[in-house]
DSSP file (Angstrom, degrees, kcal/mol; ACC not computed):
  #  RESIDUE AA STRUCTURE BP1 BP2  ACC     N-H-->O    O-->H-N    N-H-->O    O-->H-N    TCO  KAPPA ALPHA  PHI   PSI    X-CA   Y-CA   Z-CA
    1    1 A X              0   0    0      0, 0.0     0, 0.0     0, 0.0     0, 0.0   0.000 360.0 360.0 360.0 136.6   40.4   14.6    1.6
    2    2 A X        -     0   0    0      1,-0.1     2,-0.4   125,-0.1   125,-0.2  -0.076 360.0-118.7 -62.2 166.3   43.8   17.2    2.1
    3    3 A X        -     0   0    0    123,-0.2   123,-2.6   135,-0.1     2,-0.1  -0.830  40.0-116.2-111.6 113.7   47.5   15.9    1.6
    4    4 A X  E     -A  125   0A   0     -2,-0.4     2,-0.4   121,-0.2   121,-0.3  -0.554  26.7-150.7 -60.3 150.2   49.0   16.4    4.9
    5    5 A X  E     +A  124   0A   0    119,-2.7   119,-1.2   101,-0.1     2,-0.3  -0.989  22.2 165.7-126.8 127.7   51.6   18.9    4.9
    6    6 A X  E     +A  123   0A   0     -2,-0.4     2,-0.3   117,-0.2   117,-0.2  -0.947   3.9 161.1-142.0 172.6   54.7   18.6    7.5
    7    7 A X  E     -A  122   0A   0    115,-1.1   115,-3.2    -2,-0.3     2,-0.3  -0.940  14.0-168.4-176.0 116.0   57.9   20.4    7.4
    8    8 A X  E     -A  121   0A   0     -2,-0.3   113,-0.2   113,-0.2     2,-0.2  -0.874   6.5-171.7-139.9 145.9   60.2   20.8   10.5
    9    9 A X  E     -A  120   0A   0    111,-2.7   111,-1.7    -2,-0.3     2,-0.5  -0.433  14.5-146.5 -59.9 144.1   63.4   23.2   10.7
   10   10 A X  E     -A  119   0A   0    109,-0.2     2,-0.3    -2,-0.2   109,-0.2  -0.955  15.0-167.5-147.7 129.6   66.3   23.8   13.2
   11   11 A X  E     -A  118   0A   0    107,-5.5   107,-2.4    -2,-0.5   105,-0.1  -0.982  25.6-131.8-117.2 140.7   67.5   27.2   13.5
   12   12 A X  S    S+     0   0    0     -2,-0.3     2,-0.2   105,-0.2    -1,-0.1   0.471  82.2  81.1 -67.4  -1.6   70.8   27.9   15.4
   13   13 A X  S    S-     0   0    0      1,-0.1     2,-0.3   105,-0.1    -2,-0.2  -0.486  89.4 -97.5 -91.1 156.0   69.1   30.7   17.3
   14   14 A X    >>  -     0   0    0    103,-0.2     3,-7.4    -2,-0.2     4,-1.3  -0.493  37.4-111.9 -85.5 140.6   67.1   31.0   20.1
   15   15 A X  H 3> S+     0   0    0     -2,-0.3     4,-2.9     1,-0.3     5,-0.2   0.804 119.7  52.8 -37.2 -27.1   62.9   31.2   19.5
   16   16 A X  H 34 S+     0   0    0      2,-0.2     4,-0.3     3,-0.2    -1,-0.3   0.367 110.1  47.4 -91.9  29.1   62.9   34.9   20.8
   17   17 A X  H <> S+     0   0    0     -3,-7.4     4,-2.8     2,-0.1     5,-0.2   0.738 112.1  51.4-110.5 -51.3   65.8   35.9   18.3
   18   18 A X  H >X S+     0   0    0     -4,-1.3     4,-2.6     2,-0.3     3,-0.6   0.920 114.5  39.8 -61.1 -49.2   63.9   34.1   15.5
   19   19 A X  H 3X S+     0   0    0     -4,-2.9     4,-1.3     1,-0.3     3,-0.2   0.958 107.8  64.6 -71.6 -38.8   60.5   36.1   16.2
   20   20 A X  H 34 S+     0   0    0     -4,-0.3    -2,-0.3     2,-0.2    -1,-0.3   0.808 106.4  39.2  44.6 -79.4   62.7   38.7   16.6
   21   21 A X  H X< S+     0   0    0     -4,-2.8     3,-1.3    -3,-0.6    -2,-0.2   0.900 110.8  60.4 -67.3 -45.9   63.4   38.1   13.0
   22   22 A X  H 3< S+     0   0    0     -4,-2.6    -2,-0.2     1,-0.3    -1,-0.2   0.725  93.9  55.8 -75.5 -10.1   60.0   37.5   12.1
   23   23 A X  T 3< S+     0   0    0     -4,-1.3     2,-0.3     4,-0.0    -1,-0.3  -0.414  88.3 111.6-112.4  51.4   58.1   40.9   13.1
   24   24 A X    <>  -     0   0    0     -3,-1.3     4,-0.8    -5,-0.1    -3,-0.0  -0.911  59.2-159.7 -89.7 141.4   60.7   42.7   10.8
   25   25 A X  T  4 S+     0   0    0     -2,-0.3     4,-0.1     2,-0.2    -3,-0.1   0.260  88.1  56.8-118.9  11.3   59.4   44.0    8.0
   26   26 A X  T >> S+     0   0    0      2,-0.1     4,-2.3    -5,-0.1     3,-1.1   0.781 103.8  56.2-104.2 -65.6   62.9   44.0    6.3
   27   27 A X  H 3> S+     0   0    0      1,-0.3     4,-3.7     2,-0.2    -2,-0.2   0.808 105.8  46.4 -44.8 -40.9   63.1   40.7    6.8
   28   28 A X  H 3X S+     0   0    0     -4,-0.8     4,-1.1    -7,-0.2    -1,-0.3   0.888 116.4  43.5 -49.6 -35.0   59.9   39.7    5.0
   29   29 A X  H <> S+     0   0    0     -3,-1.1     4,-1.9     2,-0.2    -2,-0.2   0.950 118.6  52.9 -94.7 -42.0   60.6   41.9    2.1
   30   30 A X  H  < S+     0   0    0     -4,-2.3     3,-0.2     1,-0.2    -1,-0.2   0.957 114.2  44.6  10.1 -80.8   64.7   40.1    2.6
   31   31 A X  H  X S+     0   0    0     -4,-3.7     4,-1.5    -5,-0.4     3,-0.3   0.627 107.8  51.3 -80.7 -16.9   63.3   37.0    2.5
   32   32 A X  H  < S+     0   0    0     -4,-1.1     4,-0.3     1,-0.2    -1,-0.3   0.663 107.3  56.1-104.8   1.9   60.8   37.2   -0.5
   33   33 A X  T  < S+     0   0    0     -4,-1.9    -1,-0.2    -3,-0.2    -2,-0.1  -0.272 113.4  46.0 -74.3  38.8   63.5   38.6   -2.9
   34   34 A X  T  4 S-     0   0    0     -3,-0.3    -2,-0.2    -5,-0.0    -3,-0.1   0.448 137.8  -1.6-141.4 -68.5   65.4   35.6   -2.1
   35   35 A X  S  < S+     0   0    0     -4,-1.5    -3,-0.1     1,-0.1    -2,-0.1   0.396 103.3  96.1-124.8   3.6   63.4   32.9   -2.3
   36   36 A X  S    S-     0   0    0     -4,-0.3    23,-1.5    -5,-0.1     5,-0.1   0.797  79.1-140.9 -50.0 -44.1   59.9   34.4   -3.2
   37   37 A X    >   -     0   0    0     -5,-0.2     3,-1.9    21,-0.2    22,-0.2   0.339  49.7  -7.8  81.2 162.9   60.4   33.7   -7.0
   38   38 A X  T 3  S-     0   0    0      1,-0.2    22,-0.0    20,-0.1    -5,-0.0   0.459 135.6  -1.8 -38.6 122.9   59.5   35.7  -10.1
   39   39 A X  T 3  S+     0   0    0      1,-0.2    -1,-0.2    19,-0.0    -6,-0.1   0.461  89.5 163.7  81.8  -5.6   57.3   38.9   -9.1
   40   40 A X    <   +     0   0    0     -3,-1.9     2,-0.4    19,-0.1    18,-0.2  -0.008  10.8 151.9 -38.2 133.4   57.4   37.8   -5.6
   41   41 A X  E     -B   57   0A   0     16,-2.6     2,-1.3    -5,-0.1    16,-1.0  -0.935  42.6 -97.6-163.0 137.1   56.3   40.8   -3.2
   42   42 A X  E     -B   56   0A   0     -2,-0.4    14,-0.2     1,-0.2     3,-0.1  -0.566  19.8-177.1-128.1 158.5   54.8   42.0   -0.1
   43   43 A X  E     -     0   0A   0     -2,-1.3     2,-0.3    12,-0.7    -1,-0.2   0.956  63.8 -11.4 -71.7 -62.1   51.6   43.0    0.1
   44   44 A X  E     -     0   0A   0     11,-0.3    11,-1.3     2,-0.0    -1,-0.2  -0.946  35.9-162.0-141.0 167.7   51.2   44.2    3.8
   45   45 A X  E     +B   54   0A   0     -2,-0.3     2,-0.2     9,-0.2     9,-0.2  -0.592  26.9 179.2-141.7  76.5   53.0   44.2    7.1
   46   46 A X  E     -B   53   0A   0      7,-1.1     7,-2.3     1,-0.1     2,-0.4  -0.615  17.9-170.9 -84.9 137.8   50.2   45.0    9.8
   47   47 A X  E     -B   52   0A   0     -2,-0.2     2,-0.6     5,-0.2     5,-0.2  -0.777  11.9-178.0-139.8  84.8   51.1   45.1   13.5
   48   48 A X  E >   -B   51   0A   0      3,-1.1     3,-2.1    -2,-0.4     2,-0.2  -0.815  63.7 -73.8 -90.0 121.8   47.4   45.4   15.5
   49   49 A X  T 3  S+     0   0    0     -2,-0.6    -1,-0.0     1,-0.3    37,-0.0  -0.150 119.9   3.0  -4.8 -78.0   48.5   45.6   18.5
   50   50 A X  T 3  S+     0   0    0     -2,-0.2    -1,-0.3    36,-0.1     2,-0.2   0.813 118.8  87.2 -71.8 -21.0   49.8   42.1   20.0
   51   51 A X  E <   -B   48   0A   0     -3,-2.1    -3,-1.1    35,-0.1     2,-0.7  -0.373  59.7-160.4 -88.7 146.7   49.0   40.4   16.1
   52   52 A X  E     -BC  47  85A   0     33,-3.0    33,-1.5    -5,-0.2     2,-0.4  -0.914  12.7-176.3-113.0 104.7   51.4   40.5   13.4
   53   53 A X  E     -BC  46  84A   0     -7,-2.3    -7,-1.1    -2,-0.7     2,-0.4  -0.979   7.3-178.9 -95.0 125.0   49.4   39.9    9.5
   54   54 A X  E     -BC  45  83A   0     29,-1.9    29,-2.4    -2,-0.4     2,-0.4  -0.968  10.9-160.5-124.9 150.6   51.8   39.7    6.6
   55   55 A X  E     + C   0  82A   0    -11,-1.3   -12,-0.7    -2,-0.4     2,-0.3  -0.760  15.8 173.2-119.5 129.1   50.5   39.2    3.3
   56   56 A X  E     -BC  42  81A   0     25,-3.6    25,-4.2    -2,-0.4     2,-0.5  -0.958  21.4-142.8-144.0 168.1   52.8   38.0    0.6
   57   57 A X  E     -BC  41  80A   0    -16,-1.0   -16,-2.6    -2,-0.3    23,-0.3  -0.993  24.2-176.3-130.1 131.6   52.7   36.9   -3.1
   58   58 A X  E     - C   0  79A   0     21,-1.3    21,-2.6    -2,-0.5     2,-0.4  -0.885  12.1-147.2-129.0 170.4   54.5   34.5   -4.1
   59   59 A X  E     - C   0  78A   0    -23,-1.5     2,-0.6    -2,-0.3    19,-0.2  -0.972  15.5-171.2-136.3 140.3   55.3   32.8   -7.2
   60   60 A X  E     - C   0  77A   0     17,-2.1    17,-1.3    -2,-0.4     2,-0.3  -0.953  37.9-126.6-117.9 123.6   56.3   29.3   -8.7
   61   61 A X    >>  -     0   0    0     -2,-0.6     3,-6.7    15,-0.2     4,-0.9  -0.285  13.4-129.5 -59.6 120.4   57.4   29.7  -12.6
   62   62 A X  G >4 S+     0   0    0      1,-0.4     3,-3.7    -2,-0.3    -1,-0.1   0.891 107.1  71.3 -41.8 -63.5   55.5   27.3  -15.0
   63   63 A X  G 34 S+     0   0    0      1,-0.3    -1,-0.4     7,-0.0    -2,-0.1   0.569  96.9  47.0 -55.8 -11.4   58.6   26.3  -16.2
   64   64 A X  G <4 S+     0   0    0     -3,-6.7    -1,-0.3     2,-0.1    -2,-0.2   0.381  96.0 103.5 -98.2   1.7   59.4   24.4  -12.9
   65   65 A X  S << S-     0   0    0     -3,-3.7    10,-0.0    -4,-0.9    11,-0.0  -0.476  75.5-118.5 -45.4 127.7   56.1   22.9  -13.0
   66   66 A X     >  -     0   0    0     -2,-0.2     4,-1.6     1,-0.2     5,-0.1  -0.478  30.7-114.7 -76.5 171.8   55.1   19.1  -14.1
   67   67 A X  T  4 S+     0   0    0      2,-0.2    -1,-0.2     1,-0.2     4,-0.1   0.360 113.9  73.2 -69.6  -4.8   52.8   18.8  -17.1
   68   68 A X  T >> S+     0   0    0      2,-0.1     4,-0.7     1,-0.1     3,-0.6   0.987 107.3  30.6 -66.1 -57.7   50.4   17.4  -14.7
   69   69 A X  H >> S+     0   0    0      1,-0.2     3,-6.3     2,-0.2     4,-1.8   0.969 118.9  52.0 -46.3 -77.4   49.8   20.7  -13.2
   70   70 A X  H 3< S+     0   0    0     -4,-1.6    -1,-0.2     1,-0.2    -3,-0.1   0.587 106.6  61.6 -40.5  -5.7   50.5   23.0  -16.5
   71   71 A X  H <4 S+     0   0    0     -3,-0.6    -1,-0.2     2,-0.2     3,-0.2   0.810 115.6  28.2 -82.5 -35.7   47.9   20.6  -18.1
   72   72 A X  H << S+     0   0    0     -3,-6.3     2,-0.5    -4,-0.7    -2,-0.2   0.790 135.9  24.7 -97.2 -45.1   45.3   21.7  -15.8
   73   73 A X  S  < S-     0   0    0     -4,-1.8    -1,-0.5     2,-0.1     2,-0.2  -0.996  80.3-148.8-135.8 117.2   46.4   25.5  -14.9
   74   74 A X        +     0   0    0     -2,-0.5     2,-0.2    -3,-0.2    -3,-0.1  -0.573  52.6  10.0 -82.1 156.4   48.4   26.8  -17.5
   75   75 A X  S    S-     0   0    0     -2,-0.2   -10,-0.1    -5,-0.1    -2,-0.1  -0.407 103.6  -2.6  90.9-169.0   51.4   29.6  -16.6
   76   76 A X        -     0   0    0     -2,-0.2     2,-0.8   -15,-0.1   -15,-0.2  -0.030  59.8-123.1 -48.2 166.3   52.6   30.6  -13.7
   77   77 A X  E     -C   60   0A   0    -17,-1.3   -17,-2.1     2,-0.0     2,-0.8  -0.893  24.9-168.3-132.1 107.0   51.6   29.5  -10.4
   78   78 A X  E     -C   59   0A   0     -2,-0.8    21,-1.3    21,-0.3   -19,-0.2  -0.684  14.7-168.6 -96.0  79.5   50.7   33.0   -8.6
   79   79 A X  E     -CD  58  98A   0    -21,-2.6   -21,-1.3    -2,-0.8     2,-0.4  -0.530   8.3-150.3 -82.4 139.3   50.4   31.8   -4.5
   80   80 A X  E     -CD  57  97A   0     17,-0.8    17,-1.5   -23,-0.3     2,-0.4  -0.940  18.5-164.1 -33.4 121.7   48.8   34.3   -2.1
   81   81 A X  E     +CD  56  96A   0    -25,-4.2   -25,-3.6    -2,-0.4     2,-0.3  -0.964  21.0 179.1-135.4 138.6   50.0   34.0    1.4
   82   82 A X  E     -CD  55  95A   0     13,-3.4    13,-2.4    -2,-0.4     2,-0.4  -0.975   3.4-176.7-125.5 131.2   49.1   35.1    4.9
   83   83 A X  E     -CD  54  94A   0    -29,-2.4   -29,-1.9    -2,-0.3     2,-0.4  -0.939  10.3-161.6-145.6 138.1   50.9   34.3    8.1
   84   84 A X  E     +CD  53  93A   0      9,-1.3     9,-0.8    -2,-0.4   -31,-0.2  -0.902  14.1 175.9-111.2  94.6   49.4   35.5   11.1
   85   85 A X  E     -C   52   0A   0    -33,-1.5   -33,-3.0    -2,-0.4     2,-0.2  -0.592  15.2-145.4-102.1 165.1   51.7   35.8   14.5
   86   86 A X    >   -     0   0    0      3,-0.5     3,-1.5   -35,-0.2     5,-0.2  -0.941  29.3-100.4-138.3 172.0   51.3   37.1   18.1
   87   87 A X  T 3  S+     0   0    0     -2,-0.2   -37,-0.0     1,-0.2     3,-0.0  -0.523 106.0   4.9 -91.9 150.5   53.5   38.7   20.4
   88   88 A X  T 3  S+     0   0    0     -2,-0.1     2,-0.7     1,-0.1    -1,-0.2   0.153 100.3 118.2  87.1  -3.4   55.0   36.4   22.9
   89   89 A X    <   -     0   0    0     -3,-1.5     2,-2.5     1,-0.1    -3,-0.5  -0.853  55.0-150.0 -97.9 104.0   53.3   33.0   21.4
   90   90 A X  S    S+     0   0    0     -2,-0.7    21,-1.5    21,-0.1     2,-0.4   0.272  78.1  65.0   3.7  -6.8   55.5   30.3   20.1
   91   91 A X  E     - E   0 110A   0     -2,-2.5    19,-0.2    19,-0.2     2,-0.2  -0.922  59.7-175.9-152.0 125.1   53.0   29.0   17.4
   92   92 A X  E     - E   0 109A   0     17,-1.2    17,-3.6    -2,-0.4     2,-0.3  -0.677  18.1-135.6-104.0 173.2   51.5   31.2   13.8
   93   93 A X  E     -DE  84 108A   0     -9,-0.8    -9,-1.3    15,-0.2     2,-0.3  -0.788  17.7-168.6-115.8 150.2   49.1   30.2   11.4
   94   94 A X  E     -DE  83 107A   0     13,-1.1    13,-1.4    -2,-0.3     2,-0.3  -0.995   2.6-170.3-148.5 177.8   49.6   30.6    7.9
   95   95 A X  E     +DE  82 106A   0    -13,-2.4   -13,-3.4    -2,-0.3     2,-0.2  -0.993   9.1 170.7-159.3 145.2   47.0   30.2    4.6
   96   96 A X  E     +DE  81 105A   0      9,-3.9     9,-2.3    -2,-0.3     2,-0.3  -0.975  11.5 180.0-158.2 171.4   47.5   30.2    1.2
   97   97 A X  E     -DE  80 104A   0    -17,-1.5   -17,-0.8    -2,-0.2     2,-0.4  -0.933  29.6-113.2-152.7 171.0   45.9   29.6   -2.0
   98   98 A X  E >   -D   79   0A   0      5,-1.2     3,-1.7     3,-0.4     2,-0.8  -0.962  37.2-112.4-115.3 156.0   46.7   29.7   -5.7
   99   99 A X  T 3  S+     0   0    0    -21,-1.3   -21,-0.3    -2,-0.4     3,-0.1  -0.473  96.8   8.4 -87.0 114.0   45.1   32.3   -7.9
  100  100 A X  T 3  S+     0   0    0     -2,-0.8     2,-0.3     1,-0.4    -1,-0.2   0.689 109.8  81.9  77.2  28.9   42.7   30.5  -10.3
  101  101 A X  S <  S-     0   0    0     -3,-1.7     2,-1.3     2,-0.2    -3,-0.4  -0.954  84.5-117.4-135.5 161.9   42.6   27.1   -9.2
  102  102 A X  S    S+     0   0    0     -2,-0.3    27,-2.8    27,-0.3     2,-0.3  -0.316  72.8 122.5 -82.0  49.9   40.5   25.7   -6.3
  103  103 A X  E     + F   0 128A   0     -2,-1.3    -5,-1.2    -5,-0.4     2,-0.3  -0.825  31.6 172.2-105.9 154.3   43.8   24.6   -4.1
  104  104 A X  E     -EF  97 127A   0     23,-7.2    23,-2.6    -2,-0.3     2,-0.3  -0.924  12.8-163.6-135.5 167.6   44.3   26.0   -0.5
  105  105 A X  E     +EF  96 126A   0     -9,-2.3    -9,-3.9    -2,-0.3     2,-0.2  -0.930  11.5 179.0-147.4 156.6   46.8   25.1    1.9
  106  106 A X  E     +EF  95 125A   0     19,-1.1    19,-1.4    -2,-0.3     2,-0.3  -0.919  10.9 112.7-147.5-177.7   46.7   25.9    5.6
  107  107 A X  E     -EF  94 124A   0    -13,-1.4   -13,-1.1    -2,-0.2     2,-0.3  -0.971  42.6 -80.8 170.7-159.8   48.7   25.4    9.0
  108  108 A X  E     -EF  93 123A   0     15,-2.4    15,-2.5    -2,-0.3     2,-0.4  -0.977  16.2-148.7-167.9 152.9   50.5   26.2   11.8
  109  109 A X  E     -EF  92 122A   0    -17,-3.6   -17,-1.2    -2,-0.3     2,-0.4  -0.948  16.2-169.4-136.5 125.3   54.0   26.9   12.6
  110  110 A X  E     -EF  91 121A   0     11,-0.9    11,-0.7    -2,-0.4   -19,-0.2  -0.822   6.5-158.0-135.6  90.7   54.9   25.9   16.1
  111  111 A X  E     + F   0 120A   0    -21,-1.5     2,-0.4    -2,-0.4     9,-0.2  -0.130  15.1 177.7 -74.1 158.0   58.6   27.2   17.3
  112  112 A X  E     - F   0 119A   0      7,-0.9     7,-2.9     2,-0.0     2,-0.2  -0.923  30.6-119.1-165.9 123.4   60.1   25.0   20.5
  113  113 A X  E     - F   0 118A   0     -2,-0.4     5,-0.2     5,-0.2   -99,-0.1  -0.715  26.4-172.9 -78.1 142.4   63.9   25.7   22.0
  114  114 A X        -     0   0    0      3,-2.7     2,-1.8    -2,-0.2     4,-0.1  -0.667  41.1-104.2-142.4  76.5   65.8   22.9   21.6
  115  115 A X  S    S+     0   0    0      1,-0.2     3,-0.1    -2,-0.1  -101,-0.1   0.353 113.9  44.8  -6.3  25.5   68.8   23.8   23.4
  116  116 A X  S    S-     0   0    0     -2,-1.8     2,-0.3     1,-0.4    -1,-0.2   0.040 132.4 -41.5-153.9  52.2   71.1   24.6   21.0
  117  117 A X  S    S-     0   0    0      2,-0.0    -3,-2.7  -107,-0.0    -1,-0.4  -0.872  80.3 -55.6 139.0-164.6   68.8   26.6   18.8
  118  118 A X  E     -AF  11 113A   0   -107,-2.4  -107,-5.5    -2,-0.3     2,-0.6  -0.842  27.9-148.2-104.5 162.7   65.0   26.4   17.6
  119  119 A X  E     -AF  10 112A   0     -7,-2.9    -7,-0.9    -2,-0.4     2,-0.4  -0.947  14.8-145.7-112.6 139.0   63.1   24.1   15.9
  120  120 A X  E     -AF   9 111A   0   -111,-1.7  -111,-2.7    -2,-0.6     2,-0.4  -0.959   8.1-154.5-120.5 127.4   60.2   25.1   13.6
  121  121 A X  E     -AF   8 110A   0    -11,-0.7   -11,-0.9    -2,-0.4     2,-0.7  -0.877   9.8-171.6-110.2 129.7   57.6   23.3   13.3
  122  122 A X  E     +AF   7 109A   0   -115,-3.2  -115,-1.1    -2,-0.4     2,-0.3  -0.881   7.6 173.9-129.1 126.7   55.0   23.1   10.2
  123  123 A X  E     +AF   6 108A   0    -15,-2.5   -15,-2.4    -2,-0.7     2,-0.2  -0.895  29.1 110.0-107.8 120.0   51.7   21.3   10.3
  124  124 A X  E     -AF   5 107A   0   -119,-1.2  -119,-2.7    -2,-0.3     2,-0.2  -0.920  43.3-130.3 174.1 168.7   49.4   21.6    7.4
  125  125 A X  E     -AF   4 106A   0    -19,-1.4   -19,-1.1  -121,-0.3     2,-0.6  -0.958  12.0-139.6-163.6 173.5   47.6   20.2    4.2
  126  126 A X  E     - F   0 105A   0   -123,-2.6     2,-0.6    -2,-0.2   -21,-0.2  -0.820  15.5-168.9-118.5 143.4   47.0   21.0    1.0
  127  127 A X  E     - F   0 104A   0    -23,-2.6   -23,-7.2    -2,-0.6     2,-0.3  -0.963   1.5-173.0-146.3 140.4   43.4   20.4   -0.7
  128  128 A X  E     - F   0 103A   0     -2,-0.6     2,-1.2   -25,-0.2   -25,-0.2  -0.982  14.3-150.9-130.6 114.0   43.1   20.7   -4.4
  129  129 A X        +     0   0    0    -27,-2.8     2,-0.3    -2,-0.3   -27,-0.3  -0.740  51.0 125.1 -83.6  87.9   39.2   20.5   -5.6
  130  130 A X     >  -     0   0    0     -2,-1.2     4,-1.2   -29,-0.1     5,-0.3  -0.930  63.3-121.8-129.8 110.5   39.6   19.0   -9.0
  131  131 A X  T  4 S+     0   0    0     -2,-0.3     2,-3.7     1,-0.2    -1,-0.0   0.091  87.5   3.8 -23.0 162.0   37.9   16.0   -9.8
  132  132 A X  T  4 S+     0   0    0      1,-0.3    -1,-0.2     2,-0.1     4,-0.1  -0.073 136.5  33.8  66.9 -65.9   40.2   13.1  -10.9
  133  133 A X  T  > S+     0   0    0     -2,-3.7     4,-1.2    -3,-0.1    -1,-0.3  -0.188  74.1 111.9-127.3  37.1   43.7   14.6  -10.4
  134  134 A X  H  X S+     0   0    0     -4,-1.2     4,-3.4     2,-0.2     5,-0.5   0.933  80.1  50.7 -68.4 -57.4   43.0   16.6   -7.7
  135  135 A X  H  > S+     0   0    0     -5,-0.3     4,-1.4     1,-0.2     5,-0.3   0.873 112.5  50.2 -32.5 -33.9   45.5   13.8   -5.4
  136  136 A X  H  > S+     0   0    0      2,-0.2     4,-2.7     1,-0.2     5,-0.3   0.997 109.8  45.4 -81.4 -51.9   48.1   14.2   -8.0
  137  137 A X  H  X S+     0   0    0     -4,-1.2     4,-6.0    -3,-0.4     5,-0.4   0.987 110.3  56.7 -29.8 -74.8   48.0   17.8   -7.9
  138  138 A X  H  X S+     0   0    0     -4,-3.4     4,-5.3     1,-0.3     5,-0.5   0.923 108.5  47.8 -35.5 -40.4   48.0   18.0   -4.0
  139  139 A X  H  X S+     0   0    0     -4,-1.4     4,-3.8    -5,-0.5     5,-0.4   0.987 110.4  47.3 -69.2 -51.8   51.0   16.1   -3.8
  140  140 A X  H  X S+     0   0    0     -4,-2.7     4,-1.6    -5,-0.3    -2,-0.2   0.953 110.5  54.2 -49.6 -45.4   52.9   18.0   -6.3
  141  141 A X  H  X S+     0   0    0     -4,-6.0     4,-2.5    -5,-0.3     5,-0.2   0.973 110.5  46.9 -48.1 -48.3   51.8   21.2   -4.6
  142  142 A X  H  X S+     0   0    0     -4,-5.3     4,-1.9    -5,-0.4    -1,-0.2   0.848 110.3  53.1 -72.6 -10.4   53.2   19.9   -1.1
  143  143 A X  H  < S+     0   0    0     -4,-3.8     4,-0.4    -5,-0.5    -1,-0.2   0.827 104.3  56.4 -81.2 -22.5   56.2   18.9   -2.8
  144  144 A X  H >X S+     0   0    0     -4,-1.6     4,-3.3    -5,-0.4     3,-1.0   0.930 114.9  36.8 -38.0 -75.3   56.4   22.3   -4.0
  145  145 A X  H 3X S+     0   0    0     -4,-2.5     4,-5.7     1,-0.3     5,-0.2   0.700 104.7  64.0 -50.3 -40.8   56.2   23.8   -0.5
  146  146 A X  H 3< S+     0   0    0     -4,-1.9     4,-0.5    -5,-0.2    -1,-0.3   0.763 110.3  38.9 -40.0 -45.2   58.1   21.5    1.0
  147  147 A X  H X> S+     0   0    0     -3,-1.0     4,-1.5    -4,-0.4     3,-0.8   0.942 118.8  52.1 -87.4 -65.6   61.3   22.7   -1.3
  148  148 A X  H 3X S+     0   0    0     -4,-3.3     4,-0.8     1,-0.3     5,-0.3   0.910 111.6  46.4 -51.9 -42.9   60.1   26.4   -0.9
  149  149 A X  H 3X S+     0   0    0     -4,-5.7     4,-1.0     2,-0.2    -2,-0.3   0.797 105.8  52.8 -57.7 -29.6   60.0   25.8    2.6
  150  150 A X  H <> S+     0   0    0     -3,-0.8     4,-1.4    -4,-0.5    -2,-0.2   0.832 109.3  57.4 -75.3 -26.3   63.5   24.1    3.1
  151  151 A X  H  < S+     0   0    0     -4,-1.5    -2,-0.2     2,-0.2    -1,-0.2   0.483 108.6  43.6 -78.2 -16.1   64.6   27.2    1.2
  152  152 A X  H  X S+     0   0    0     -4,-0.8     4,-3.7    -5,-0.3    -2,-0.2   0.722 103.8  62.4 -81.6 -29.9   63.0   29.8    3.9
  153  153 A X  H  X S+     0   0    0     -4,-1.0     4,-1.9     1,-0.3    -2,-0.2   0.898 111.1  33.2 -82.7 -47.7   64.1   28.1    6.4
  154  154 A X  H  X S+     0   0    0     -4,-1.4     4,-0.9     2,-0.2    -1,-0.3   0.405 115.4  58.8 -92.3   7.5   68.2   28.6    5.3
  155  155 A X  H  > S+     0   0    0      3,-0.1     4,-2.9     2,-0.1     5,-0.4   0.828 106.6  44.0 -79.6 -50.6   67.3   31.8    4.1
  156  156 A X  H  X S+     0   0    0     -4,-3.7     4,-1.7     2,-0.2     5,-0.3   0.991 114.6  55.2 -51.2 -71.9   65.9   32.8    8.0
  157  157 A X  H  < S+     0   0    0     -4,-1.9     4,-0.4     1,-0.2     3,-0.3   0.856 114.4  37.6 -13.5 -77.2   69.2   31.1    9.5
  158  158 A X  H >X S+     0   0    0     -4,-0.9     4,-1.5     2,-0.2     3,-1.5   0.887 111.5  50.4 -72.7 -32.9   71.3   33.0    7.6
  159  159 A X  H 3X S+     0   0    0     -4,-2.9     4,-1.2     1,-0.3    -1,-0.2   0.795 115.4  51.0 -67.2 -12.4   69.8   36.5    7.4
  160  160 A X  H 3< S+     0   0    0     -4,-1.7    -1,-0.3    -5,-0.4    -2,-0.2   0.621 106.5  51.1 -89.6 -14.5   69.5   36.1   11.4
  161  161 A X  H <4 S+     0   0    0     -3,-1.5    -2,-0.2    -4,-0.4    -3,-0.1   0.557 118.0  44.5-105.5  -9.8   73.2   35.1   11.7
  162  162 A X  H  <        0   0    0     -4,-1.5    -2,-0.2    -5,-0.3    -3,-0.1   0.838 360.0 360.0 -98.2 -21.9   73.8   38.5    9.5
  163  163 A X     <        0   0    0     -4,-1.2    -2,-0.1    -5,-0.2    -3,-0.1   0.473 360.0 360.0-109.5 360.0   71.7   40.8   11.0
């Protein structure tokens, strides 16, 4: 069974200034030299007609890792990410996985004006197939995201209040 994953945000902007932000392709590439973490990059920025794909890599450095993890998957922790928007819809998906363990996470990202800005909302879980310590993993993973996410989230504020 997945680790739920939830997450919610408040941004001082209104939802169409934040997607706005988010079908920039400056902003992606912004926002994963910021908080992406070592080798962080992105991969593509497709816009088929109404749908927005962007592919990113991201990375969490072993050395900010528990031993639980590093025990199991030694090194770095190399994340592959997709978030998938459309034009005019309040709510993406996003998926991710890590390269050379059997964890995924997946979700949905649900934007809502809340009259003095937005809120973002993120709905998710994380499933780690490893016998035994898969639970332990999972958690550590969402606690992972959790951080990396509180860290997008005032990285998106401010690069919208700058640009």
């Amino acid at each position: 069974m997945a680790t739920p994953l939830a997450y919610t945000a408040t941004y001082s902007h209104s939802a169409d200034v934040v997607r706005a932000a988010i079908a920039s392709e400056q902003y992606w590439k912004d926002r994963l030299a910021e908080v992406g973490g070592p080798g962080a990059r992105l991969e593509s920025f497709e816009l088929t007609g109404e749908v927005l794909t962007v592919r990113m890599v991201q990375t969490i450095a072993a050395s900010e890792l528990p031993g639980s993890i590093t025990s199991v998957r030694p090194g770095d922790m190399i994340i592959p990410r997709t978030e998938v928007y459309t034009a005019g819809s309040n709510t993406g998906t996003f998926e991710a996985h890590v390269d050379g363990a059997p964890a995924e996470v997946k979700g949905t990202v649900t934007l809502t004006e809340n009259g003095s800005g937005t809120t973002a909302t993120v709905e998710g879980s994380v499933h780690v197939a490893v016998p035994l310590f898969g639970k332990k993993i999972e958690a550590v993973v969402a606690e992972k995201l959790l951080e990396l996410l509180a860290s997008e989230a005032t990285f998106t504020d401010t690069w919208i209040s700058q640009h």
